[in-house]
C-alpha positions, 0 to 999 in steps of 0.5 A: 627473499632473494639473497647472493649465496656465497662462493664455497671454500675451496682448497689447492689441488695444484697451483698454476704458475701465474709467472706463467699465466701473466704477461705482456700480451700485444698479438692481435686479431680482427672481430670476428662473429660471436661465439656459440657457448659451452659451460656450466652452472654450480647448482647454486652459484654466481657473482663473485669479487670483481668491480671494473670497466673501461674504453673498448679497444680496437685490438683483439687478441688471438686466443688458441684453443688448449688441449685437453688432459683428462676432462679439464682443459688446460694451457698448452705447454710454454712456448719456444724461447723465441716465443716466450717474450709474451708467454705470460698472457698467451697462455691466460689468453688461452685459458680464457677464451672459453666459457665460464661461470660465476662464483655465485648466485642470485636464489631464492624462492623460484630464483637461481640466476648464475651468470655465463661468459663466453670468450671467443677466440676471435675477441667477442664476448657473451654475456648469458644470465639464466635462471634455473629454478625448480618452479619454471625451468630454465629460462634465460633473462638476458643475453649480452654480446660484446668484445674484449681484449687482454693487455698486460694482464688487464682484462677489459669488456664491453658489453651492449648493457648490464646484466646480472654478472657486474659484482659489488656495483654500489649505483642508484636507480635509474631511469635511462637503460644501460646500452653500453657496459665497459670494465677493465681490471687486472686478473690472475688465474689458479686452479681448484679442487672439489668443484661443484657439478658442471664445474672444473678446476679452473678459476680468475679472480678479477681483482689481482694486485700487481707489483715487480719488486715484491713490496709495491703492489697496484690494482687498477679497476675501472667500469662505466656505464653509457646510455643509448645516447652515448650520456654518462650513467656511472663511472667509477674508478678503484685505484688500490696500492698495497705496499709489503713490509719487508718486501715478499717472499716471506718464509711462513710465520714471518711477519710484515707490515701491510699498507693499504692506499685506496682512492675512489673517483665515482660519477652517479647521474642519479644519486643525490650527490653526482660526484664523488673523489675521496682516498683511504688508508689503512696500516696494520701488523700480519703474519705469513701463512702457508694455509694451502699447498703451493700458497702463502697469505697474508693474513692480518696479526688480529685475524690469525687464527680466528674463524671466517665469522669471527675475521669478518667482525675483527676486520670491521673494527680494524676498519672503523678503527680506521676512520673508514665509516667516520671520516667517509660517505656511507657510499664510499664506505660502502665500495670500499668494503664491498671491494676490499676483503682482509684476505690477501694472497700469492703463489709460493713460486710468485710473490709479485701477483695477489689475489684476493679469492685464489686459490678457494675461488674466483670471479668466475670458474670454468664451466664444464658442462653444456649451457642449459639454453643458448640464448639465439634469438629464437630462443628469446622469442620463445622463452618470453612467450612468442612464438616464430613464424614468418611474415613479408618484411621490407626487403633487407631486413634480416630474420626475427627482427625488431617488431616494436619499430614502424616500417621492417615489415610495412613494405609493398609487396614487390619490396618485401621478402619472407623472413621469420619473425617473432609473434608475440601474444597480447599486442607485444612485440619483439625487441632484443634483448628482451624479447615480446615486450608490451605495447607502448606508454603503458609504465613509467621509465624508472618505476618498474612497479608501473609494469604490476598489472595489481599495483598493490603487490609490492615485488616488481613483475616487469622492467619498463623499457624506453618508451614505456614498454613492460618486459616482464620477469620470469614466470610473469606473463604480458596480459591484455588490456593492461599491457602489464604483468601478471 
């Protein structure tokens, strides 16, 4: 059985000022080519809390490289006064331009996907989830590449299709592939202590909540999903408002009033029913908390004191309570639950951020040691079962390309050129970001069950591609004469 494992607890070395770390970002820089990667995994590790998407932009902010103290990169020190009207985002810009890892994994029996993000400072972006699993090895399962921008504290990627890293994504089957990804949501960063092997201290929470008086908060998360065609797959939109009463900083024990306001305008092509808009409140009495060093919370007066189990099910009635699974959809019961957590919190020197993982977790944690596998394309070749070497192809077709079109390497020779490429086994071809997949109309687009060569074993063995092509998982191989995994 598969299961997401959960980020572990974490407590507060050192609070980074998110004063410091956030603000109003408007340099920029052109596209440049996507970067190599460096990072780690936790032994068991990725996805956590984050849910948003958006329009790419053209912009692409200028992200420096920071020093380095001891084995933990760092932001470089404040800039000059002159500098300092975009302090804020510059230093989150350079804190994020490098690679990090997610909170959580996908594991279970020979699986343990993490997912990798590499941001370049020249505004690209990679996306790597690899699993490594002491049955096969280390494999990658896909590699996505992208760009983004940071405004304002607003983080947004684009990616060209989804991958494992998208946390908390309420969706139905179907048939189309994802060609385009886009989130934006406003983050926040912190750091950690007693971080796993390979991990640092260094953590972003990609759903932060925002305000400029200490009592009217807003978070604002968007994602969105676009076929090849450029069709509408899912959009959804998250709009949540908290509002603090009496206004924060508040001196621990002191008590306040918390409201929530959530709204949800969701598109689904697939589901049964297409659209959905629908809002929720919910109001009640909490307490201030100094749990961590340099942090205060807001923890919810019939949670205080109770153990993480015990909240969990106190929240839950407070939310039925509520009218969150009476007087809603299961579907937007089931988003709100899976985005909004009771745990609410800030840094003492910052009461107008909250964080909804800081300072235990994040989304993502900063990766410190090497990528198990890198991801070229050579690498996909040969992690999917091909193997490179060269072939005659029409003259301005670059190396490795896709073998599953007609035409790169049908040229006469005096219009051909030498280049690598990749040999897959049984029929198969090339295709990023795959790699060897089968022959054509051998499954069914949207019944990944069509790729089982032994249609009676339930678990999927492959994905079937547009075209009807099977890319088969890890630790499946592409047999012949079915064209199927096995």
């Amino acid at each position: 059985m598969t299961r997401i494992v959960a980020s572990r607890r974490w407590t507060l070395l050192q609070s980074l000022s998110l004063s410091l770390l956030l603000g109003a970002c408007t340099r920029t820089h052109s596209l440049g080519a996507a970067p190599d990667g460096a990072g780690t995994a936790p032994g068991d590790a990725g996805g956590g809390p984050g849910d948003a998407g958006g329009g790419p932009g053209d912009a692409k902010p200028i992200l420096e490289d920071a020093p380095v103290v001891g084995d933990t990169a760092m932001p470089p020190p404040p800039p000059d006064a002159a500098d300092a009207g975009d302090s804020g985002t510059s230093l989150l810009a350079d804190m994020l331009a490098r690679t990090w890892i997610s909170a959580a994994v996908t594991a279970g029996n020979c699986v343990n996907i993490s997912t990798w993000y590499t941001f370049g400072a020249d505004g690209s972006l990679i996306e790597r989830d690899i699993d490594e699993n002491a049955c096969s090895g280390v494999m990658l399962i896909k590699k996505l590449t992208g760009v983004y921008t940071l405004r304002d504290r607003v983080l947004e990627m684009t990616l060209n299709g989804l991958g494992m890293g998208t946390p908390f994504l309420v969706r139905s089957p179907s048939q189309e592939p994802v060609a385009t990804l886009t989130e934006r949501f406003p983050i926040a960063a912190g750091k950690i202590v007693t971080p796993w092997t390979g991990a640092g201290h260094l953590a972003i929470d990609s759903g932060a909540y925002t305000g400029a008086d200490g009592a009217h908060f807003q978070s604002q998360r968007h994602l969105r999903l676009d076929s090849a065609a450029g069709a509408r797959l899912f959009e959804q939109d998250l709009s949540y408002q908290v509002t603090v009463t009496p206004p924060l900083p508040l001196a621990a024990g002191q008590a306040c009033q918390v409201q929530i306001d959530f709204a949800l305008v969701l598109f689904d092509a697939a589901a049964t029913v297409a659209q959905e808009s629908d809002t929720f409140r919910i109001t009640y009495a909490a307490v201030i908390r100094a749990t961590e060093d340099g942090w205060m919370r807001l923890v919810p007066r019939p949670l205080d004191g109770l153990s993480t189990a015990d909240a969990y099910t106190v929240w839950h009635s407070m939310l039925d309570s509520a009218g969150l699974s009476t007087s809603h959809s299961a579907r937007f019961a089931s988003t709100f639950d899976r985005n909004f957590v009771y745990y609410l919190g800030h840094p003492t020197d910052d009461p107008h951020v909250l964080t909804q993982t800081l300072p235990q977790t994040g989304r993502w944690l900063e990766a410190t040691r090497v990528l198990p596998v890198d991801g070229t394309t050579a690498d996909l070749c040969t992690i999917s079962g091909g193997t490179v070497g060269t072939r005659n192809c029409c003259t301005g077709t670059g190396e490795l390309p896709n073998t599953c079109t007609v035409g790169a390497c049908t040229c006469a020779p005096a219009s051909s050129h030498p280049v690598a490429v990749c040999e897959c086994p049984n029929g198969g071809c090339f295709q990023e970001p795959y790699g060897c997949v089968g022959p054509a109309g051998i499954c069914t687009v949207g019944a990944d069950q069509s790729c089982n060569d032994n249609l009676a074993v339930s678990s999927f063995h492959g994905t079937c591609l547009a075209g009807g092509r099977c890319a088969c998982h890890p630790g499946f191989t592409l047999i012949t004469p079915s064209g199927k995994c096995s």
